[in-house]
VEXDREN-2710 file (C-alpha; in Angstrom, 1 decimal):
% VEXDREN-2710
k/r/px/py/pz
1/UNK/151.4/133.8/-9.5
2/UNK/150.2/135.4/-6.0
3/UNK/148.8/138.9/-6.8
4/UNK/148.1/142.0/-4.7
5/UNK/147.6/141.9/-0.8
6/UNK/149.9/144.3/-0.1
7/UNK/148.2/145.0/3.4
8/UNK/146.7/141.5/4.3
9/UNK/150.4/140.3/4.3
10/UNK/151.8/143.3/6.3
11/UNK/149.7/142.6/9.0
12/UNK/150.2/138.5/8.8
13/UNK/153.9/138.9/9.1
14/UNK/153.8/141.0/11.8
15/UNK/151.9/139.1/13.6
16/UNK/154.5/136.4/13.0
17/UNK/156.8/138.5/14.3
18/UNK/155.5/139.2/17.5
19/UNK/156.9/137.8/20.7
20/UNK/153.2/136.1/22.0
21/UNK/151.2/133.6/21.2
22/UNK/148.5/134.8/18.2
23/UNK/145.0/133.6/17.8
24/UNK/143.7/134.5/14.1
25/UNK/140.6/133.9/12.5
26/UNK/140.6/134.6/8.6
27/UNK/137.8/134.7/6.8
28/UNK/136.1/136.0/4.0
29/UNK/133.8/134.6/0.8
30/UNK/134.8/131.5/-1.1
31/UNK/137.2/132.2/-4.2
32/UNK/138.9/135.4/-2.6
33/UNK/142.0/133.6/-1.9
34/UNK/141.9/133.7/1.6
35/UNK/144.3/130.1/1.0
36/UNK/146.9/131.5/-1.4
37/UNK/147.0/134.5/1.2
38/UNK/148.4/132.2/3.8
39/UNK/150.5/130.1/2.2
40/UNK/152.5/133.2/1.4
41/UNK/153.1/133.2/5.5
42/UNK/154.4/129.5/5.2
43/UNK/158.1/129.2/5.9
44/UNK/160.0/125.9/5.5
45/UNK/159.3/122.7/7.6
46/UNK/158.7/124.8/10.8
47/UNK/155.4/125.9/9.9
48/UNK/152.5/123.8/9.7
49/UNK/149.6/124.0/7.0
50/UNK/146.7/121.6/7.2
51/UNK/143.8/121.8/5.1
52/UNK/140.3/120.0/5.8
53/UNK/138.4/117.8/2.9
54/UNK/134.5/119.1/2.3
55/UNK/132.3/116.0/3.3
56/UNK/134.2/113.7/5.1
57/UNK/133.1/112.5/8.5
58/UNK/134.9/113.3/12.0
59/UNK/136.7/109.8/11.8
60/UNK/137.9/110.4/8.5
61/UNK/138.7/114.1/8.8
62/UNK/141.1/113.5/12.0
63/UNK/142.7/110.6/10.0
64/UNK/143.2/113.1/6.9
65/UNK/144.7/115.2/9.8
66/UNK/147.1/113.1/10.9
67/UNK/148.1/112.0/7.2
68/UNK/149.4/115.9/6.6
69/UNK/151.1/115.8/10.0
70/UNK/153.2/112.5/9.4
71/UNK/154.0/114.4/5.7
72/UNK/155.1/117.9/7.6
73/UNK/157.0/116.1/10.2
74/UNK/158.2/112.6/8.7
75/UNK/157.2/111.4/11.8
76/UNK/154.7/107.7/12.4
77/UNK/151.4/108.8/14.0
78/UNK/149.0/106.5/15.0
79/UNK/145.3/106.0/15.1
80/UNK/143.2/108.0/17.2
81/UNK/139.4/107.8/17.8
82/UNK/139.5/111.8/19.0
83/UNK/140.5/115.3/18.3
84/UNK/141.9/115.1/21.7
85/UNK/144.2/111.9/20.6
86/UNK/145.1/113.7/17.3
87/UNK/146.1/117.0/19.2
88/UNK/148.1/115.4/21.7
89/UNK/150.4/114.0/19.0
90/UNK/150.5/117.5/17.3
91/UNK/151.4/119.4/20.6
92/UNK/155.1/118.0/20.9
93/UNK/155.7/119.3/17.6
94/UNK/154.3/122.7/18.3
95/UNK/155.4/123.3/22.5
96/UNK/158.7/125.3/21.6
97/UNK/160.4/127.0/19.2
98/UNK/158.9/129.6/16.1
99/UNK/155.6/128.3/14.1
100/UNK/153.1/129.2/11.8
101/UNK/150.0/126.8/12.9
102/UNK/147.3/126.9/9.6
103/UNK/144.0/124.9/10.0
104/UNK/142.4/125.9/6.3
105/UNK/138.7/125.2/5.8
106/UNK/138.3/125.1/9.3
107/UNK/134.3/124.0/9.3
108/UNK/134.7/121.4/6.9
109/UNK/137.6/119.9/9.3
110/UNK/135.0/120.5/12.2
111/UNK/132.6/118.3/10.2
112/UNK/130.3/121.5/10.7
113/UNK/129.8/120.7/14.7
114/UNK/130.5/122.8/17.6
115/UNK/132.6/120.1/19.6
116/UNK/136.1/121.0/17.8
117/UNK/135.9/125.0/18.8
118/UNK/135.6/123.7/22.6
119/UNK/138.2/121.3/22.3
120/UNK/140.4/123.6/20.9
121/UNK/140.1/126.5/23.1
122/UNK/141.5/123.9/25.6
123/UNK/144.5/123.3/24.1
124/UNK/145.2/126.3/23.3
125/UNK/144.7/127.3/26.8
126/UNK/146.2/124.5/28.5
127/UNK/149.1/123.7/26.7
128/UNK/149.6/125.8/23.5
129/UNK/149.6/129.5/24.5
130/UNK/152.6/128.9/26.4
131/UNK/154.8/129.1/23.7
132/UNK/155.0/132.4/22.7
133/UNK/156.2/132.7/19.5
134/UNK/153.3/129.7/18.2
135/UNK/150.5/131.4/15.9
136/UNK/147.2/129.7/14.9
137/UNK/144.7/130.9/12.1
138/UNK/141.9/129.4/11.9
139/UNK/140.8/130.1/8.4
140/UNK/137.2/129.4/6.6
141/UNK/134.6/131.0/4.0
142/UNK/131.8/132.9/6.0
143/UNK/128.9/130.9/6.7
144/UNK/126.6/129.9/9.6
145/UNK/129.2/127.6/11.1
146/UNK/132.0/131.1/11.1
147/UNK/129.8/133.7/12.5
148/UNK/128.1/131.8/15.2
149/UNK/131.0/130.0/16.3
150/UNK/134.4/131.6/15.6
151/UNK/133.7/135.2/14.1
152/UNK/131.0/135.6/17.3
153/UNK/132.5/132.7/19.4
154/UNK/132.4/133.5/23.4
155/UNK/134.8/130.4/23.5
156/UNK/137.4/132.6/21.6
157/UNK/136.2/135.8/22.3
158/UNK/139.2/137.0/24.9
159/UNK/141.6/135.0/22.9
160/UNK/141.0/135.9/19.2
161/UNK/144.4/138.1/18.8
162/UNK/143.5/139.5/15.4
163/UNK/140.3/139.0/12.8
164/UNK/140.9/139.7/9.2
165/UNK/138.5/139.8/6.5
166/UNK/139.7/138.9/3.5
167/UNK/137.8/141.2/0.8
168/UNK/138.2/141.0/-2.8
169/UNK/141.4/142.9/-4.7
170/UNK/140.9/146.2/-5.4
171/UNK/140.8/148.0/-8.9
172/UNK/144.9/148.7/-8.9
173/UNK/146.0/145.3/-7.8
174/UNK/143.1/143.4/-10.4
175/UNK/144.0/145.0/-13.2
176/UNK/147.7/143.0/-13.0
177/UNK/145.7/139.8/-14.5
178/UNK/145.7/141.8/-17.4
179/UNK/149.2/142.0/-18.0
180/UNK/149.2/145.4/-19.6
181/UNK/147.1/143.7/-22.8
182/UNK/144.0/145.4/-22.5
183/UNK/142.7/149.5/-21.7
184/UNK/141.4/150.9/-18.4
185/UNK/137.8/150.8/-20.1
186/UNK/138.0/147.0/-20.9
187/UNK/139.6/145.8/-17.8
188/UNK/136.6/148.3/-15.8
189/UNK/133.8/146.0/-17.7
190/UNK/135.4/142.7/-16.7
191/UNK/135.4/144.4/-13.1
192/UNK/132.2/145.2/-13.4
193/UNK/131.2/141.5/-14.3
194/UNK/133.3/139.1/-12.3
195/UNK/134.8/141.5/-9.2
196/UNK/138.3/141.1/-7.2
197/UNK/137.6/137.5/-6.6
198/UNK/141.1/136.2/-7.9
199/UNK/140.0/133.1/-8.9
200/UNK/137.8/134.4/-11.3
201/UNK/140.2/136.8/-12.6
202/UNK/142.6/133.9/-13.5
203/UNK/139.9/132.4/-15.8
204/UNK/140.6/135.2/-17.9
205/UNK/142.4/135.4/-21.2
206/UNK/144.0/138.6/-21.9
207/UNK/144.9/137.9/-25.2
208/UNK/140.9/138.0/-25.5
209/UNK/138.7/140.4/-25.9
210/UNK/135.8/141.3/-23.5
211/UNK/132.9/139.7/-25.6
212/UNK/135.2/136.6/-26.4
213/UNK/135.8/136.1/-22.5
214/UNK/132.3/136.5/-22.0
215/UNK/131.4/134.0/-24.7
216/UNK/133.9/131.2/-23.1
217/UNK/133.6/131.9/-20.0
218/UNK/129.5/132.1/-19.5
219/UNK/127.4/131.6/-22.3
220/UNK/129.2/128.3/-23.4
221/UNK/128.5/124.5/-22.2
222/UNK/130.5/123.5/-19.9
223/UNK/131.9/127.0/-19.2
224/UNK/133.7/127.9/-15.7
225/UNK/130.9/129.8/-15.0
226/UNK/127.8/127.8/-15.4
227/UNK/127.3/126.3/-12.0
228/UNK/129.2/128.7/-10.2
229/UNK/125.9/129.9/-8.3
230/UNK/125.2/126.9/-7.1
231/UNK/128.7/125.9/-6.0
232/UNK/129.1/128.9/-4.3
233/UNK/126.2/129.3/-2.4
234/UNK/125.9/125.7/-1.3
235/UNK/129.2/125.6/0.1
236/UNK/128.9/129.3/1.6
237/UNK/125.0/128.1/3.2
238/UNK/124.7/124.1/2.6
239/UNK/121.0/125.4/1.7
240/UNK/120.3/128.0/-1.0
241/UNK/116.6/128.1/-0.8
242/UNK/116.2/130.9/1.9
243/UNK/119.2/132.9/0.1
244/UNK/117.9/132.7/-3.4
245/UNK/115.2/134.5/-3.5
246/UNK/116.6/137.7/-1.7
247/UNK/119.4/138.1/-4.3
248/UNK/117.3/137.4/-6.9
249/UNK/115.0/140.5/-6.0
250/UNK/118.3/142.5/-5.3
251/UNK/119.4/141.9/-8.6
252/UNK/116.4/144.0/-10.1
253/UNK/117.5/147.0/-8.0
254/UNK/117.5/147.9/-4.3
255/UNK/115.1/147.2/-1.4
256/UNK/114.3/148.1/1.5
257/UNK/114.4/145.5/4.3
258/UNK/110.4/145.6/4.4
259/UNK/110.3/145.3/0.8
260/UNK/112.3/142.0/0.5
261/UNK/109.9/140.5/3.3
262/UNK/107.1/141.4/1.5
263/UNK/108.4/140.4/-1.8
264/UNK/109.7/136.8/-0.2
265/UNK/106.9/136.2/1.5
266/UNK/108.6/136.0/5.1
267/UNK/107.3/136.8/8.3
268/UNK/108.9/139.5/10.4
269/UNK/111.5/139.0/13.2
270/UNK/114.8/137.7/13.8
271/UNK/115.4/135.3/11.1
272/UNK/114.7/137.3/8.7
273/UNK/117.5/139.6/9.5
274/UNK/120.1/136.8/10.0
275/UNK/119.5/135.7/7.0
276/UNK/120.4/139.6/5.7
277/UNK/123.6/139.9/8.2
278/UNK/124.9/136.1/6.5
279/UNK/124.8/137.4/3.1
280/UNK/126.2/140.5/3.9
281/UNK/129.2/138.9/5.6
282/UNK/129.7/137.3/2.7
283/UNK/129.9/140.1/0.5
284/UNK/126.9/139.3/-1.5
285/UNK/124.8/142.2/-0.6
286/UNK/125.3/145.4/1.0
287/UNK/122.8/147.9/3.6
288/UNK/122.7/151.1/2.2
289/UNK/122.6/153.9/5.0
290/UNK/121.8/156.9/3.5
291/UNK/124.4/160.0/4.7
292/UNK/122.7/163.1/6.7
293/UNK/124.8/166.1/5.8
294/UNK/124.0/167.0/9.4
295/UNK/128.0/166.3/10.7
296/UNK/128.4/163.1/11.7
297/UNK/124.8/161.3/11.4
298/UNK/123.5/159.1/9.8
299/UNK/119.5/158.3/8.9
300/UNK/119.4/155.4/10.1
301/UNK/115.6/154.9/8.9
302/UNK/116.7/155.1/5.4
303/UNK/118.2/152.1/4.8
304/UNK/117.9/150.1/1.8
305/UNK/120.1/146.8/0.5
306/UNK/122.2/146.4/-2.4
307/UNK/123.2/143.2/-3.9
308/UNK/127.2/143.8/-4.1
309/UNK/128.5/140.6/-5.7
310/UNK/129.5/141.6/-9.6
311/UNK/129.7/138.1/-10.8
312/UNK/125.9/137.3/-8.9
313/UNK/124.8/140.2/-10.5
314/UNK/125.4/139.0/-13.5
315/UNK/124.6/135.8/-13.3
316/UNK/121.1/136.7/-11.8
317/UNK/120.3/138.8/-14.7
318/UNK/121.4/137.1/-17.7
319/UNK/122.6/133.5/-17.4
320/UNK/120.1/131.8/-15.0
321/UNK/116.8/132.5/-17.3
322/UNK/119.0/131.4/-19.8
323/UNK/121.2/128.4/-18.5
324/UNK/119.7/125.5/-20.8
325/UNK/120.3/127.6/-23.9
326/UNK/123.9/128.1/-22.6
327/UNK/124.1/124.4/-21.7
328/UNK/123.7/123.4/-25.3
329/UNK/125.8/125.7/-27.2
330/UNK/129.6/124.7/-28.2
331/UNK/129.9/128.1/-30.0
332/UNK/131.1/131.3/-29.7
333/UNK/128.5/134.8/-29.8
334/UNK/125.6/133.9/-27.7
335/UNK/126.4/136.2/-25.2
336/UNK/125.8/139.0/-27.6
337/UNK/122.8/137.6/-28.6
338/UNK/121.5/137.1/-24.9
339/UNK/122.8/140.2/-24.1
340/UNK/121.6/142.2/-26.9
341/UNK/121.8/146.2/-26.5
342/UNK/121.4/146.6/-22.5
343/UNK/125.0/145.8/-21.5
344/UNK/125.9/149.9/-21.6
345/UNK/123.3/150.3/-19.4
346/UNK/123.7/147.3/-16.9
347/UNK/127.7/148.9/-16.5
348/UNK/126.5/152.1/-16.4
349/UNK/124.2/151.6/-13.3
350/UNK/126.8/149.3/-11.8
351/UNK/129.8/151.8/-12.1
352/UNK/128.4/153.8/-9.5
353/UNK/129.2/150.8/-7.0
354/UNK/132.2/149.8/-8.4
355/UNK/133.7/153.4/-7.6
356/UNK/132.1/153.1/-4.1
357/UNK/134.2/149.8/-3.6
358/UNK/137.5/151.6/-4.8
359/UNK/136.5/155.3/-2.9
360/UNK/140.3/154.9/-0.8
361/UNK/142.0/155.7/-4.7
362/UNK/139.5/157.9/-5.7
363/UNK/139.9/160.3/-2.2
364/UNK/143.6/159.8/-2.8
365/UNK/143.3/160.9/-6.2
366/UNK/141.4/164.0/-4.4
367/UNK/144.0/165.0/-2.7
368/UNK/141.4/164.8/0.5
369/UNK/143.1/164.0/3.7
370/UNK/141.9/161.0/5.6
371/UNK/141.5/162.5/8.9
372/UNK/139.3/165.4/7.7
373/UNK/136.3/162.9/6.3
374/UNK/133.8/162.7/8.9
375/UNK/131.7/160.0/6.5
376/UNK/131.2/158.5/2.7
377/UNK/128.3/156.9/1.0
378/UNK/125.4/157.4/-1.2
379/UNK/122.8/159.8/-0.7
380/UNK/119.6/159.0/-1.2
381/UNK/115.6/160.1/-0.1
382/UNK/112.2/158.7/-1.2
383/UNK/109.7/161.0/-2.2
384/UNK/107.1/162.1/0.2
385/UNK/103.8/161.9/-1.6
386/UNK/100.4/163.3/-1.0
387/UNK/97.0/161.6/-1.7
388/UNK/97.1/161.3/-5.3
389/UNK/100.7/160.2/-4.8
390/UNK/102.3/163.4/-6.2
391/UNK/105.6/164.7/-4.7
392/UNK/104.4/167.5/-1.9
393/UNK/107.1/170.0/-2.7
394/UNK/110.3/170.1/-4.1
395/UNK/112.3/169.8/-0.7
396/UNK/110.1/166.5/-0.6
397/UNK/111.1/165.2/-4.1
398/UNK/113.3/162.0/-4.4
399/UNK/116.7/162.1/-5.2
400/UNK/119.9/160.5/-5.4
401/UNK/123.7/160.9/-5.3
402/UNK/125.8/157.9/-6.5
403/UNK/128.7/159.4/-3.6
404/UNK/129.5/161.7/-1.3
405/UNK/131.9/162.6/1.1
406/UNK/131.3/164.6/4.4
407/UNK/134.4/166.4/5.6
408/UNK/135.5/168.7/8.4
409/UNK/134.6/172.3/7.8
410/UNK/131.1/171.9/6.7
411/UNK/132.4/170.5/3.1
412/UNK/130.7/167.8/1.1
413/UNK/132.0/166.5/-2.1
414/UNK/129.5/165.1/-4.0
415/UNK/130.7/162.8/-6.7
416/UNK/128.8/161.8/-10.1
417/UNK/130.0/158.5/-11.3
418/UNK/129.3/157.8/-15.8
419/UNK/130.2/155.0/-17.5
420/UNK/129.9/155.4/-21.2
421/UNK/131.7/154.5/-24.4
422/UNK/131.4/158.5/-25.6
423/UNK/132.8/161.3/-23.7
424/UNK/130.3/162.8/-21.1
425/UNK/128.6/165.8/-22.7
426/UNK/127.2/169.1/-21.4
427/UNK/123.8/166.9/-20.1
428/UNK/125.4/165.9/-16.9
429/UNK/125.8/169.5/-15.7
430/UNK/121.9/169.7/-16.1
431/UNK/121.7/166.8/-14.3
432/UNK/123.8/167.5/-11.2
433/UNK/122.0/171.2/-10.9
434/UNK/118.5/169.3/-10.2
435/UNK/120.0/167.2/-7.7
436/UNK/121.8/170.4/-6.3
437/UNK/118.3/171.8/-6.2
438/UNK/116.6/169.5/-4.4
439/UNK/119.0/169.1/-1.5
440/UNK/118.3/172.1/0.2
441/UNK/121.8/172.5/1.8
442/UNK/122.5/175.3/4.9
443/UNK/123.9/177.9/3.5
444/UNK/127.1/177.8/5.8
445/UNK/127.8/174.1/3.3
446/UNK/130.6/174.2/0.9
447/UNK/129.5/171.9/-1.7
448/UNK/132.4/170.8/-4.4
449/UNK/131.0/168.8/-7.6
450/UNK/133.0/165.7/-9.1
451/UNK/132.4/163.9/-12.1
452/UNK/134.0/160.7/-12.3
453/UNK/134.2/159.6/-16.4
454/UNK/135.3/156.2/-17.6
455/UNK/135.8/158.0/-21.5
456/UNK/136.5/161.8/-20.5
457/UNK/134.2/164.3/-21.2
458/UNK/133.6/166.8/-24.1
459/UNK/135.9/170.3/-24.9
460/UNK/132.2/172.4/-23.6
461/UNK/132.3/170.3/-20.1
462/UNK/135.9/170.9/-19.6
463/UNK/135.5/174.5/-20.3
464/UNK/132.8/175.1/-18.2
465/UNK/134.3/174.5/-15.4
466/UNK/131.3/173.6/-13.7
467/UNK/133.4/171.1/-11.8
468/UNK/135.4/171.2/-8.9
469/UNK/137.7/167.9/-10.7
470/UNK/137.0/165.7/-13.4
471/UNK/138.6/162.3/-12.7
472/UNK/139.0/159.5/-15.5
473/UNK/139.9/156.0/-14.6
474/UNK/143.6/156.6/-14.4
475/UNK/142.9/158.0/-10.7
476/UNK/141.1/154.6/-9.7
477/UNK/143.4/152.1/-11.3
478/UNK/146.4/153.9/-10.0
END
């Protein structure tokens, strides 16, 4: 069952459509379906899918090669020693006439090495571009071999026709796992544990509840989930010892670049921050710039990271500590046991990114029209202290707002994101009045106050109509 991708497969069949030759790289994280996607585009014995093995050698990845294409075609190839030999016998297949050209897992078909890219742009400058109704994707997870030499390739630079990023499904199109079997609250904790990622969503029962999912999915031996972390990250990095340790900090809360230095021990320059820009192409963590309600700025010396991966989340705080007490157990309730009482809190503090990764429903839900938001993000500042490290003033006290959006007109709408099993009560008008205080707005600034509630809020909120809308989860999973 393919799921969601409304957009992804607008823009794949119109590029099918169109009357040139297309170059596409697609990539995005491993498990976000970034194969499925394309095989939706595949259309009868025209179109040509081939898909690379993970290990094998350049000999035995060009053989593998030439195996799919005398399956596709029913046609005898023969041996060849090259990519050049193998492509020469793809070519007459490919010269004329309307077709879909896939090569999935591109740098595992490259054996990793830079040779294939250059070899390719030839053909496809020499003999394949000439037919304009051919259209290659080059598909592959993000990792070193992606960026540097496809995503950021000079080779394809001028001939890249379209670059997609496949990003996990959003809140509306996830919650069709569930099949209508359990409520908006439930299916927003799974969210918050295992993401979009649509592989992970189909390990899912929905005829189970949360804590049994949990149970057989994570905390059991053998589960799905017990050496996802290092499948993932070796096939996203080959090595994990760099990565670790910076997702392992973020998982305690965010950093600032110089803080994850210091607290990894690395030595400042270059590497450091490609090792940042990797796992945030990935999707695993996220810079944090905090928004200047000067219009249209950004402070750009406020920048902290984020790690942004649910599942890793998760993972990092309760299952690695714990793995060889999950590796023995054949039973069911040890996640509750592991888990204990801080689960409320872990979703609570997590909800505030999980509405930031579905903010396109929640300004449709709004009512605020695209084209007036100037910019949308968090708000944050760090206290400014004096010698005996108290703040100086008030205008210089931290503070903190999970959203907000800056919008023509001198309008921000700043947006309070709860995640409780009760209904919100009176304490969160409190609340938003300090950070109100603190910001120290121009008084020519319309500021409008929204409370997002995953379980409503109490009859004394709704009457005080302290806020400009009160949205429940209905407006994100619409």
């Amino acid at each position: 069952m393919f799921i969601g991708r409304e957009y992804e497969l607008k823009q794949l069949n119109e590029m099918k459509k169109s009357s040139r030759a297309e170059l596409v790289v697609v990539y995005g994280r491993r498990r976000v379906g970034k194969s499925a996607l394309l095989e939706q585009i595949i259309q009868g014995s025209e179109d040509y899918f081939f898909e690379a093995v993970k290990g094998l050698t350049k000999k035995k990845q060009i053989s593998h090669f030439l195996k799919q294409l005398e399956e596709m075609t029913r046609t005898k190839t023969t041996i060849a020693s090259s990519w050049q030999e193998a492509f020469d016998q793809l070519t007459p297949h490919i010269e004329s006439g309307a077709h879909t050209l896939i090569f999935d897992e591109f740098p595992w078909m490259a054996s990793e090495k830079i040779e294939l890219v250059s070899i390719l742009k030839y053909y496809w400058d020499r003999k394949w571009k000439k037919n304009n109704e051919l259209k290659l994707v080059l598909c592959g997870s993000v990792a070193n071999y992606m960026i540097k030499h496809l995503i950021h390739s000079e080779a394809l630079h001028n001939r890249k026709t379209l670059e997609m990023k496949i990003d996990p499904l959003s809140a509306n199109e996830a919650k069709l796992f569930f099949k209508n079997k359990r409520s908006l609250f439930e299916i927003c904790k799974f969210l918050m544990i295992f993401g979009g990622i649509p592989k992970y969503l189909e390990q899912i029962n929905p005829n189970l509840s949360f804590e049994q999912n949990l149970d057989k999915l994570c905390f059991m031996k053998n589960s799905f989930f017990t050496n996802e972390f290092e499948t993932v990250f070796k096939e996203q990095f080959k090595t994990i010892k760099k990565y670790e340790p910076i997702v392992q900090i973020l998982s305690a809360g965010k950093k600032t670049k110089e803080d994850l230095q210091t607290q990894t021990q690395s030595t400042r320059g270059g590497g450091f921050g490609t090792l940042l820009h990797q796992l945030e192409m990935a999707g695993f963590i996220s810079k944090e710039i905090s928004l200047n309600f000067e219009v249209g700025r950004r402070k750009s010396r406020t920048q902290k990271y984020t790690l942004w991966d649910e599942w890793l989340k998760f993972y990092l705080t309760y299952m690695k500590k714990n793995s060889r007490l999950i590796q023995n157990q054949t039973s069911g309730g040890l996640s509750g046991r592991l888990i204990g009482n801080s689960l409320p809190s872990y979703l609570g503090l997590f909800f505030e990114t999980f509405c930031q990764k579905n903010i396109t429903q929640i300004i449709k839900s709004l009512n605020i029209e695209p084209a007036t938001i100037i910019d949308i993000g968090p708000y944050f500042r760090q206290s400014s202290k004096n010698k005996e490290g108290k703040p100086l003033n008030k205008k210089n006290q931290g503070l903190q707002l999970d959203l907000c959006i800056v919008r023509k007109g001198r309008i921000i709408t700043a947006i309070e994101c709860k995640f409780k099993e009760s209904s919100v009560g009176t304490d969160v008008i409190k609340e938003m009045d300090d950070k109100i205080a603190k910001l120290n707005l121009a008084k020519n600034i319309t500021l409008e106050r929204v409370l997002i509630s995953a379980s409503g809020v109490t009859p004394e909120v709704e009457a005080s109509d302290y806020f400009h809308r009160i949205l429940g989860l209905e407006a994100i999973f619409n």
